[in-house]
Each structure stands twice: as C-alpha cells, then as structure tokens.
N, C-alpha and C positions, 0 to 999 in steps of 0.2 A: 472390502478391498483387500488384494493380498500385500501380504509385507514388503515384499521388491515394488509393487504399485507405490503404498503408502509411504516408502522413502523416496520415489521418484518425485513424487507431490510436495513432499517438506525441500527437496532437493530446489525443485522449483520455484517453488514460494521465496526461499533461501537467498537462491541466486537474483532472484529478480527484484525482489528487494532486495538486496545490498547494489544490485547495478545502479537500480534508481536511485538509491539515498547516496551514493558516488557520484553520481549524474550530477544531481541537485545542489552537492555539497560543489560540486567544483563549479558550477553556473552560478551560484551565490556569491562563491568566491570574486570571480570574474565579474561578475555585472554588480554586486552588490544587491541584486531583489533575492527578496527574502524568500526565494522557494522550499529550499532547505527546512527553514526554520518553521515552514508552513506544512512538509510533510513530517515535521515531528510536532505538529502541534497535538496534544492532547486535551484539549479544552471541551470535547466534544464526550469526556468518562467523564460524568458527575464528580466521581471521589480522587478525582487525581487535578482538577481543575484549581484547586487551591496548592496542590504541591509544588515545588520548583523540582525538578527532577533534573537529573545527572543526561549529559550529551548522549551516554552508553546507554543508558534505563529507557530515555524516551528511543535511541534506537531499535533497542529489543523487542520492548512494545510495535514498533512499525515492523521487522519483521515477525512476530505472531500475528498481527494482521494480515503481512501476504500469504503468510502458512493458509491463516485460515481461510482468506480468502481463494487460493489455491485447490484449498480440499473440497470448497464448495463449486466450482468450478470442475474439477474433477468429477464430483459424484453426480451435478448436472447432467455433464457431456458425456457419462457413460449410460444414462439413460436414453443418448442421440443416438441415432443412424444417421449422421448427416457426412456430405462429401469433406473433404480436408476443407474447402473454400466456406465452405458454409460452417465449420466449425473457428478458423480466424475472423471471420465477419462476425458472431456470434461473442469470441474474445476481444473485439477489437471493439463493439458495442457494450459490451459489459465495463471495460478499462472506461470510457468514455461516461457512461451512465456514472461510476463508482467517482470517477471525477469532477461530477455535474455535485453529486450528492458533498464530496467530500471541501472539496474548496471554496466556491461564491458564497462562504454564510453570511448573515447580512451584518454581524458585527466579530470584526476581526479582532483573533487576543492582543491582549497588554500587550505582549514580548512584542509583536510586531510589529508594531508605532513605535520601539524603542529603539 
C-alpha cells in the first residue's frame, strides 16, 4: 500500500472507532446497558484479562483493533473487482460476522454483572 492509502486506512479505522465508542458511551449513558463497557471489554487478551486498566488504555486498545481491522479490510478489498454494492454488502457482513464473533461469549466478565 502507498502512504496516502496507508493513512487513509488508519484515518478510517480512527474515525469509526471513536464514532462507535461515542455512540456506545452515550446509549450506556442513556439506558444504562452496558454496551460501552462491553466494547471495551478486554477479557478476550489472555495477559491483560487479570489487569484493571485505565478508561483511556482499554480505549486505545479498541481503536488499534479498528486500525487493524481496517487494514485487513483494506488489503481484502484491493484484491476485489467488485461493484461499490457489492463491496458495502461485503463490509456490512464482515461488521456483522465480527459482531457475532465478538459479543454472545457464553460467559460475560466480572465488570459487567457489576
């Protein structure tokens, strides 16, 4: 990838995580379900699963996730030929897959029952 690509991608990543975790943080607010607390949950790194970590630290960690999930995304879809429609149907199944994967685990952490 060239470097105006590679910062459009971090650019990306960036942006859509901090939308979502604003998103979440103010619908947590508002209803009190712990969405928020759920996209920062880290329970899922082995070595960070005993730490209590700082509001900002577990933020940073979720956006390096979107980054990376971003770039992986990116170097996917540059291997496609597909129409614009078939490239949103394509992220709009990925966001959903990565959703499936990332939230129903079958036991939810500590901080959440609390």
């Amino acid at each position: 990838m060239r470097n105006r690509r590679v910062a459009k991608v971090i650019l990306a990543g960036t942006v859509s995580g901090i939308v979502l975790g604003l998103f979440l943080k103010l619908v947590e607010e508002m209803t009190g379900l712990k969405v928020y607390t759920l996209l920062m949950n880290v329970d899922y790194i082995p070595f960070l699963k005993s730490i209590r970590l700082h509001e900002s630290v577990e933020f940073l960690l979720h956006l390096l996730v979107s980054i990376t999930l971003s770039f992986c995304l990116a170097v996917f879809l540059s291997a496609k030929s597909w129409s614009p429609r078939g490239y949103g149907w394509f992220v709009f199944g990925f966001c959903i897959l990565i959703g499936c994967f990332c939230f129903p685990r079958p036991h939810f952490p500590i901080r959440l029952l609390n």
